[in-house]
N, C-alpha and C positions, 0 to 999 in steps of 0.2 A: 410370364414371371412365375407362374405359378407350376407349371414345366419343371423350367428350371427348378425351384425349389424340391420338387419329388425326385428329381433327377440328382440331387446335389444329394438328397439323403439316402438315396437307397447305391449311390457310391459309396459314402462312408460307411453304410451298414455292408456291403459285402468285403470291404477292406477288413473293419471288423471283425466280420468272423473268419475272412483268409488267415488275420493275424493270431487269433484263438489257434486254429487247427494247426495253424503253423507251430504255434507255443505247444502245444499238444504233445504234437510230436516232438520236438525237440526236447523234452521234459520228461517224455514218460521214463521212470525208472527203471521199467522190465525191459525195453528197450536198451538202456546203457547197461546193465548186470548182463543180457545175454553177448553185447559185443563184448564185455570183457573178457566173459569165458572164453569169444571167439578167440583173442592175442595170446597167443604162446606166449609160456611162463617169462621164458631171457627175455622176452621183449616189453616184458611187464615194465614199466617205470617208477622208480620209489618215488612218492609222494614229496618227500625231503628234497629233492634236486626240482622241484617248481615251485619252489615255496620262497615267494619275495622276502626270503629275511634277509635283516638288516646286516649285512657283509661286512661293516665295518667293524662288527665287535668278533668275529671270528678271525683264530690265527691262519696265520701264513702255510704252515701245513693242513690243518681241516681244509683251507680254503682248497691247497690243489691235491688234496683227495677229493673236495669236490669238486670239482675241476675235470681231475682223470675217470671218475664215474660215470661224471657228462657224455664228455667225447667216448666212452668206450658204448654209452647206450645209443649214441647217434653214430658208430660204429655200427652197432648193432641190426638197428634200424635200415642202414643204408645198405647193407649185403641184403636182409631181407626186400627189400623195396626194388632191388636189383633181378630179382623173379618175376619172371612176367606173371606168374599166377599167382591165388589168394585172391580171398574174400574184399572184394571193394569196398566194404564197410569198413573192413579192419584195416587196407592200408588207408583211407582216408583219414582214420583213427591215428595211426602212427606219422601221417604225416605233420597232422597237430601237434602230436607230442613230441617229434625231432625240431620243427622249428618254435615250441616252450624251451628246448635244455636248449639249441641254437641261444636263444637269449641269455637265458642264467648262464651261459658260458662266457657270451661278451661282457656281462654283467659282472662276473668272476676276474675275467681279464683284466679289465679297468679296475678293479679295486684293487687287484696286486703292482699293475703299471705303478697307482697316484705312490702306493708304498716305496715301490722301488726306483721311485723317481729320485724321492728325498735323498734317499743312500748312494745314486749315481752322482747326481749332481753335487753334492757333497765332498767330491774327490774328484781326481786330475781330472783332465778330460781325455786320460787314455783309456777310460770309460765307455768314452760319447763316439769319440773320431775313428775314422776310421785312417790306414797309412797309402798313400799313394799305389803301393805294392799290389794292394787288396783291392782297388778302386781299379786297377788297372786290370784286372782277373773279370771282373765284374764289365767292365767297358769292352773288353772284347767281345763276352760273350752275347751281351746288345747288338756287335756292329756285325759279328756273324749271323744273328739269328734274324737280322731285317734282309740280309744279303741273299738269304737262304729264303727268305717270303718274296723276294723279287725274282727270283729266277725259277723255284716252283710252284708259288703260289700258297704255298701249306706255312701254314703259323700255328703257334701256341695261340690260347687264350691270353688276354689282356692280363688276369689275376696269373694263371701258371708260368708268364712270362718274367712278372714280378718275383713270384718267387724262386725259380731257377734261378735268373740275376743274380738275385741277393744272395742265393747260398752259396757262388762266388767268395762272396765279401768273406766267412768265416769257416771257405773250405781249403785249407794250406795248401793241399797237394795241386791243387790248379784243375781237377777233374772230378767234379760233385758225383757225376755216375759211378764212380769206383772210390767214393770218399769211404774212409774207415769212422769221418768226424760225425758224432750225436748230434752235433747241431744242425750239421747238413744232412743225415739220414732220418730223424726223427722230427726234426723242426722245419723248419719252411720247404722244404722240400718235399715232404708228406701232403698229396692232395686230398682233404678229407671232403672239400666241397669248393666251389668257387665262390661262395662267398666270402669277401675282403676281410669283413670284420669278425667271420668267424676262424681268420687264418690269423688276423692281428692279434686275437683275443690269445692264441694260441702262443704267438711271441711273446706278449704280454706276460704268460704265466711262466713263461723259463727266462725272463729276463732280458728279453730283446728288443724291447719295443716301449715307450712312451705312453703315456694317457694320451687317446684321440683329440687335437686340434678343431674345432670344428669352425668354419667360415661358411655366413650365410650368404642368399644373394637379397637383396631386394624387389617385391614385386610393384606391379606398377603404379600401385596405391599407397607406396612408398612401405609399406610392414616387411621387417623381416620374414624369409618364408620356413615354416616349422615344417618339420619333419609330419611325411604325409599330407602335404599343402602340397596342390601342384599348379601352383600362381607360374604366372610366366617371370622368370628371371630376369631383370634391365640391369643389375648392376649389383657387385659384391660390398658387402656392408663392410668388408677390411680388405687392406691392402696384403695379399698374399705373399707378397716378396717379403713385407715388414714383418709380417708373422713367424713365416723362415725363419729371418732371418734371428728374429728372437729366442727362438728355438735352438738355432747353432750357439748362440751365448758366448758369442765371442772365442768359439773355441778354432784354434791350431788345425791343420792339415782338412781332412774330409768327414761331411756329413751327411747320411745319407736319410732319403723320405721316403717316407710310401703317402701319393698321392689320389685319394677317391676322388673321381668327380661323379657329380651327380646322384650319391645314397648307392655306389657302387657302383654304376652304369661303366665305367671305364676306371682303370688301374692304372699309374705310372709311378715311374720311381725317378726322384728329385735327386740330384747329388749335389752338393754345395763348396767347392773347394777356396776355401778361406788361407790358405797359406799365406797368403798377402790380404793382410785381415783390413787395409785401407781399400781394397778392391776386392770383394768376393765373386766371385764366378759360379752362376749355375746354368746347369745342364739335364739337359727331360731322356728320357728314355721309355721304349713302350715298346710292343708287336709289332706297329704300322713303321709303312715308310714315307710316313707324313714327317720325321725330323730330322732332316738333313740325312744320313747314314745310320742313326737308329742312336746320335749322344749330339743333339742341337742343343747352342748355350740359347741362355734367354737374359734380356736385362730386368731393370727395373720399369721403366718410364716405355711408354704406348711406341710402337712404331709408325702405326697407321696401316699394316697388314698382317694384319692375325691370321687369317685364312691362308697364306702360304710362306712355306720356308722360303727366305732371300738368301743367297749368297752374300749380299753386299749389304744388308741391314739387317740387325740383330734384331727379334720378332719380342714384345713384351710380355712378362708371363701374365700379368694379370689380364691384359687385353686377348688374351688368348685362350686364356683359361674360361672368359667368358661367353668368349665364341663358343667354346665346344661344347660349354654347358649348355648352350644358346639351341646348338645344334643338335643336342641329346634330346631335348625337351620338345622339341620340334619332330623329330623323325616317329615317335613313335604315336599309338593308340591314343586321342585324346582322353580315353579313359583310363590310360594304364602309365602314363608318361613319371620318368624318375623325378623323382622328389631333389627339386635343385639344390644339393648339401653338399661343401666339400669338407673332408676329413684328413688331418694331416699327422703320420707316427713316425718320429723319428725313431730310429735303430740304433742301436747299441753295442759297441764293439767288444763289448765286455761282461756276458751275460754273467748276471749272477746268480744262475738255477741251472748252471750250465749240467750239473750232476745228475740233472731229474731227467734229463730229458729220453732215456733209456726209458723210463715206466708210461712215456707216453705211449707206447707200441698197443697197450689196449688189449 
C-alpha cells in the first residue's frame, strides 16, 4: 500500500513539473518577439481580423472589406506555405494564423448570409430558384464527370466537384473554363482551399449562399453530438428531407443545396425540383459512381437499402445519409474520426453582391 502511495506521488510530481516546463516554454516572451521578427512583413496579420468582435453591429461594407482582407492574407499565407523551405517555427506559426482568419471568414460569412437572407426571401422566388435551363447545364456536367471517373479512374475532389457543378448553375454560356461571368470566375470556381465552409463562407459574402443548416445525429446515450464530439452516430435528430424541404419554401421550378456530411468529410450537391409542388423530386449528385450515373433521385420514407443504388427502388435520403455518415466515422483513426454534423446551404439564383465579386481577386 504504501508502494503504491510513493508511486502515486512521485507520478504527479513529474507530471508537475513536465507541465511547468512545458508552460515555460510556451510562455516565454523572448521566444514569441524573436518568431515574429522571423515572419515577413506581407505576412504579418493585423490584429483587427482575429479580433472576436461582435459582427452584428458592423455594416455590410466594413464587414466585406473585412472579409477581402481575410482571404487576401490567407492568400498570402498559402503561396508562402507553397515553398518547401522556411523556417519550421514560422510556418508552424502561419499555419495558426491562416486557419484564425479561416474562422473569422466563415464567421463573416454567416453574418452577411442571416442579412441577406431577409432581403431574398422577402421577394419572388426568382431570387431562390433556379430555371430548368441552368439545372440542366449543371446535370450534364455531373453525368460526364462520373463517366469520365469510370473509364479512367481520375476525379475531382468531392468539394471541387461541387463547385465546378454549381458554376454551371450561374454560367450562361454553358462553358465555365472560358466563362467571361464574375460569378463563375471569381466565385465558386476559385479554389482557395478545400475546405466547404470556407468556400460557403465565400458565397455567403457575394450573395449566393444561405446561413448553414445544421442536423445533428444522436449518440448512443441518446445526446445530441456537438461539434468536436466524436460519439458514434445511431440516428439524426431531424428528418433531412423535412428540413429541405423547408428551406425550398414552397418555391416554383429548382433548388439547389450544398450538402456536408460529417463536419466536411464528404460534399454533395442536393437539387430539389418542386415544379409539381404536390410531389417534389430530389436528386444527389457527387465525384463517385455510387448514384446511379452521377444524378440518383431519392425519396422520403426508408427503402431498406441504403448501401446501394436499385434500379427498381428508389433508396431514402435520410436512411442513407446515415449510412454514410455511419461509414465516415467508421473508416477512419479512432483518434481523428469527423465529427458527425451535417450542414445544409441553399444557393441563390440571384446574387445580390453580384458587382463585388471582381475585388475578390486579392
Amino acid at each position: 500500500m504504501l508502494h503504491s502511495f510513493r508511486f502515486l506521488v512521485k507520478t504527479l510530481l513529474l507530471v508537475a513539473v513536465g507541465a511547468c516546463l512545458s508552460y515555460g516554454q510556451v510562455a516565454s516572451p523572448k521566444a514569441d518577439v524573436k518568431l515574429l521578427k522571423a515572419v515577413p512583413d506581407r505576412l504579418k496579420v493585423e490584429p483587427a481580423l482575429l479580433t472576436a468582435t461582435d459582427l452584428s453591429r458592423i455594416s455590410d461594407d466594413e464587414l466585406f472589406s473585412r472579409y477581402r482582407k481575410t482571404v487576401v492574407m490567407e492568400g498570402r499565407i498559402n503561396n508562402f506555405m507553397d515553398q518547401p523551405t522556411g523556417d519550421k517555427a514560422v510556418r508552424r506559426y502561419l499555419v495558426g494564423q491562416k486557419h484564425e482568419l479561416s474562422k473569422q471568414a466563415i464567421r463573416i460569412g454567416e453574418e452577411l448570409a442571416r442579412r441577406n437572407e431577409q432581403k431574398v426571401n422577402a421577394k419572388w422566388s426568382h431570387n431562390r430558384a433556379f430555371w430548368a435551363h441552368e439545372v440542366q447545364r449543371m446535370k450534364q456536367f455531373f453525368l460526364a464527370n462520373v463517366e469520365t471517373r469510370q473509364k479512367t479512374g481520375k476525379n475531382l475532389t468531392c468539394v471541387n466537384t461541387f463547385r465546378r457543378g454549381v458554376s454551371f448553375l450561374y454560367d450562361r454560356s454553358g462553358d465555365v473554363r472560358k466563362s467571361r461571368n464574375p460569378l463563375v470566375r471569381y466565385g465558386l470556381s476559385v479554389p482557395p482551399d478545400n475546405s466547404i465552409e470556407a468556400l460557403m463562407a465565400r458565397a455567403q459574402v457575394c450573395g449566393m449562399a444561405s446561413p448553414a443548416r445544421v442536423v445533428q445525429c444522436i449518440s448512443p446515450w441518446g445526446r445530441k453530438i456537438e461539434e468536436g464530439n466524436w460519439d458514434k452516430p445511431v440516428k439524426l435528430n431531424e428528418n433531412v428531407w423535412d428540413v429541405l424541404m423547408g428551406m425550398v419554401n414552397d418555391d416554383p421550378r429548382y433548388s439547389v443545396f450544398c450538402l456536408s456530411l460529417a463536419d466536411g468529410y464528404h460534399v454533395a450537391t442536393l437539387t430539389v425540383d418542386n415544379r409539381d409542388r404536390s410531389n417534389p423530386r430530389l436528386y444527389w449528385a457527387d465525384q463517385t459512381n455510387n448514384h446511379n450515373d452521377g444524378w440518383e433521385e431519392y425519396q422520403k420514407k426508408d427503402s431498406g437499402h441504403p448501401t446501394k443504388y436499385s434500379k427498381n427502388s428508389v433508396r431514402g435520403l435520410n436512411e442513407y445519409i446515415l449510412y454514410a455518415i455511419q461509414e465516415f466515422w467508421k473508416r477512419d483513426d479512432p483518434h481523428n474520426r469527423p465529427t458527425p454534423i451535417i450542414r445544409i446551404w441553399r444557393l441563390y439564383n440571384n446574387p445580390s453582391r453580384s458587382h463585388l465579386y471582381t475585388e475578390l481577386k486579392g
